[in-house]
N, C-alpha and C positions, 0 to 999 in steps of 0.2 A: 366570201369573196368569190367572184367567178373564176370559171377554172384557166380563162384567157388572162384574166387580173393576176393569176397565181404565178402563169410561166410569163407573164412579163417582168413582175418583182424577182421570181429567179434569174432571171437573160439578167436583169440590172443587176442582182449583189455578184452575180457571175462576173461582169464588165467591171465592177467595183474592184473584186477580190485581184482578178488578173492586173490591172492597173495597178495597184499596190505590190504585187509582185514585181513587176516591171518596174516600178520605181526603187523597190529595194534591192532588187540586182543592177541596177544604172547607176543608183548609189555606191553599191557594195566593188563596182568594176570602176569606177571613176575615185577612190579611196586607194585602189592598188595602182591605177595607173598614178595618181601622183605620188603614191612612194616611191614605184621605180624611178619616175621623172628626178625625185628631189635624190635620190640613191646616185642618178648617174650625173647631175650637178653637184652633188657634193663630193666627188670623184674628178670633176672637172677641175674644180674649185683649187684642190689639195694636189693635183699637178700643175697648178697654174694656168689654167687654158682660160681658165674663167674667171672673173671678178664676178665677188658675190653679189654685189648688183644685179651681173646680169644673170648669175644663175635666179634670182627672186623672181627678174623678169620673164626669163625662158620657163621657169614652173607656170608662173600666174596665166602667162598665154598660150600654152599646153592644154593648162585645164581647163582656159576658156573657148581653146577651141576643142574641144572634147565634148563639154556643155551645147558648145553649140550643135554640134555634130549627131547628139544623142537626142538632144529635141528634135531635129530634123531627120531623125528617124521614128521616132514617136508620129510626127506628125502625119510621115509616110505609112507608117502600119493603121492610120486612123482611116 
């Protein structure tokens, strides 16, 4: 393989590997954010503020707007 063929497969498992890191730390923060989410609805819940409905609801749209929020950062560092 030439030696320009060589550092372009490296540039690419480079771009691979980091990618995968970034995915597994996007995972790994979006996993603790909805614990605490669901930690302070089920505190809500348990003084009354909340009906567990809408604590289901307030989690589900939390971490959809999280997801969204974290593609559109992805998409920015591209």
């Amino acid at each position: 393989m030439s030696r320009i063929g060589n550092i372009a497969q490296k540039a690419f498992y480079l771009g691979m590997g980091l990618a995968s890191v970034a995915a597994d730390k996007a995972a790994h923060r979006l996993s603790d954010l909805r614990k605490q989410a669901q930690t302070l609805t089920d505190e809500l819940v348990e003084r009354g503020e909340m009906s567990a409905e809408e604590a289901l609801q307030f989690v589900d749209n939390f971490v959809k707007r999280e997801l969204e929020r974290a593609e559109a950062e992805m998409k920015a560092a591209e």
